[in-house]
N, C-alpha and C positions, 0 to 999 in steps of 0.2 A: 549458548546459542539460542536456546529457544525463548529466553529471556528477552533477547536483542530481537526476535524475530516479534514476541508479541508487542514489544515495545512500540515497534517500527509499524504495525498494524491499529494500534492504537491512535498515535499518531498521524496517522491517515485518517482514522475513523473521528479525531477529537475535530483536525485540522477544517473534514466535512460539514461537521457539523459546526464549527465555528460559523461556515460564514456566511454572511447575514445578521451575525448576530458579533460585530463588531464595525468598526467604523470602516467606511467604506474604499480607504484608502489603504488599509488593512490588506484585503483581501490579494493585494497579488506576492502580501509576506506569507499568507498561509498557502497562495501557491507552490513557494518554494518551500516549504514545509512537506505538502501534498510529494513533490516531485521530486526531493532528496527523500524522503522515508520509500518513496519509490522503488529510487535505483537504489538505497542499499538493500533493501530487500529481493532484487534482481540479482544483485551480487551474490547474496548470499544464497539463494537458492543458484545460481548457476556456480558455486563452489561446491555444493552438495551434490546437483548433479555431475560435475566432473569427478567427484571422488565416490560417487555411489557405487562402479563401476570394481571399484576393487577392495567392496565389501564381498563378502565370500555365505554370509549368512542370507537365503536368499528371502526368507520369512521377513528380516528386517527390513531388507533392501524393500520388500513389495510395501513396510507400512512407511517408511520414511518418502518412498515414492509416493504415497497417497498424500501424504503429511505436504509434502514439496505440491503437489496439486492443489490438494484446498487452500495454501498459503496466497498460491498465485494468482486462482479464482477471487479472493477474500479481498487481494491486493488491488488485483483491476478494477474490482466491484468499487470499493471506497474511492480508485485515483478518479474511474470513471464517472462517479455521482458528482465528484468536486467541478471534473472541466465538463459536466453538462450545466451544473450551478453557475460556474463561471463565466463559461463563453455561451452557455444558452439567454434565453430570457428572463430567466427569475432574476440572476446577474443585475441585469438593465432594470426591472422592475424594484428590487432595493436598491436601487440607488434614487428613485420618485421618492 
């Protein structure tokens, strides 16, 4: 899982940084790139919080909660750089 989880962070982070720097017709495939690494990564943090719940170890429970927060932070951070790229100005300005 945690493989899957950096993978999926990565890929948000590759997908941001792509774009601009492919063709411009491009840009709404790495949308969906951006926006599926997304929601699995939502999924998968809200399977961990559902089953957090009936770990019994509470030292664990408090890092994996911490682990499931920077995840989330890390996640909004990259989806959110992409649709201000996107739907902001810079967007409009690579494509002059």
């Amino acid at each position: 899982d945690v493989y899957k989880r950096q993978a999926a962070l990565n890929l948000l982070s590759i997908a941001r940084h792509s774009l601009g720097k492919t063709l411009p017709s491009a840009a709404s495939d790495l949308g969906v790139a951006v926006w599926t690494a997304h929601a699995c990564l939502q999924g998968a943090l809200l399977n961990v919080a559902a089953n957090l719940s009936e770990i019994n170890d509470g030292q664990f429970s408090v890092q994996v909660a911490k682990e499931v927060d920077h995840i989330k932070k890390m996640a909004a951070y990259y989806k959110g750089e992409f649709d201000n790229v996107f739907y902001g100005q810079e967007m409009f300005l690579m494509l002059d």
